[in-house]
N, C-alpha and C positions, 0 to 999 in steps of 0.2 A: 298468564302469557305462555310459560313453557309448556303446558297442557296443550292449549293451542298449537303452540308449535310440531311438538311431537306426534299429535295427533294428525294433524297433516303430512310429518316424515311416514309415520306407519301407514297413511291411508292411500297409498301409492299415487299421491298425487304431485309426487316431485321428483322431476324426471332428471335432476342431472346435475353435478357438484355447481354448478353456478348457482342454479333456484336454490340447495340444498345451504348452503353460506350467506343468501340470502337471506333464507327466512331465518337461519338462526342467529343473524346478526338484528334482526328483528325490521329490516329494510324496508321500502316498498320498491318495489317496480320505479314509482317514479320519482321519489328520494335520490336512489342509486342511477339511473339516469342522467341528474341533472348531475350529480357528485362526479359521474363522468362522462358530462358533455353529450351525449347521444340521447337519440329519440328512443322511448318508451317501448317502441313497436320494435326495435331493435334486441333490449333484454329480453322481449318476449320472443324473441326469435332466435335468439341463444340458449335461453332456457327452453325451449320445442326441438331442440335441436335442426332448426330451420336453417340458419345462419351457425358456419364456427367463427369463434373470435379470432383476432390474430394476437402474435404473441403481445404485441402493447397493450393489446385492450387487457389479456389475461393480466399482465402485472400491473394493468391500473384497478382490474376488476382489484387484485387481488389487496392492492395498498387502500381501495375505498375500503372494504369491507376490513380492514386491518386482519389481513389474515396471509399467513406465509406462502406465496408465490407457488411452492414445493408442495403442499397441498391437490391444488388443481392440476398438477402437470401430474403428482401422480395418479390421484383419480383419473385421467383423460387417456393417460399410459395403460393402466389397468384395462378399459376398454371394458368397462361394466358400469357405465353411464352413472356410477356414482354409487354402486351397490354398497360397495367397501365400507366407503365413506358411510354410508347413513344406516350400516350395521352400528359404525363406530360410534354414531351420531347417536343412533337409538341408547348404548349403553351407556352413553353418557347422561344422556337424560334419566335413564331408569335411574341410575345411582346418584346422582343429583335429586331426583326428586324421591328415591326412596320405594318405587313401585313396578309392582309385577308386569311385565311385557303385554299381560292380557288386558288391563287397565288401560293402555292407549290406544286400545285399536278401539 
């Protein structure tokens, strides 16, 4: 599973610290959803950055995924749709799993 996961952070197919908490909480779309009330077509329109959340939604996004509120506001401050974050993301996975940067892409 963290193979998977990382290899989707490296494969630029995660655009934004919402999808990025997502998937490393190991979620789905429509898991997270129901855990907060909203339709499907909605997290996908947050994670497209189609739709912004308001700040409820971020501290419910943030208490579903058990993950610290202060997280996403700074990702979102930052204004690098999550770059930081899934630098942060990637090194943790290397050293968690023990492997070269080249290995996940």
């Amino acid at each position: 599973m963290v193979m998977i996961m990382s290899a989707e952070i490296t494969s630029g197919k995660s655009k934004n610290i919402f999808r990025l908490l997502r998937i490393a909480r190991d979620v789905t779309v429509k898991d997270l959803a129901d855990r907060l009330q909203i339709a499907p077509a909605y997290i996908n329109a947050i994670e497209k950055d189609v739709q912004v959340p308001s700040k409820r939604l971020i501290r419910d996004y943030a208490l579903a995924l058990d993950v610290d509120e202060r997280i996403i506001h700074s990702a979102l401050q930052a204004g690098d749709g999550g770059k930081r974050f899934e630098r942060l993301m990637l090194s943790l996975l290397q050293t968690l799993c023990g492997s070269d940067p080249s290995d996940l892409a």
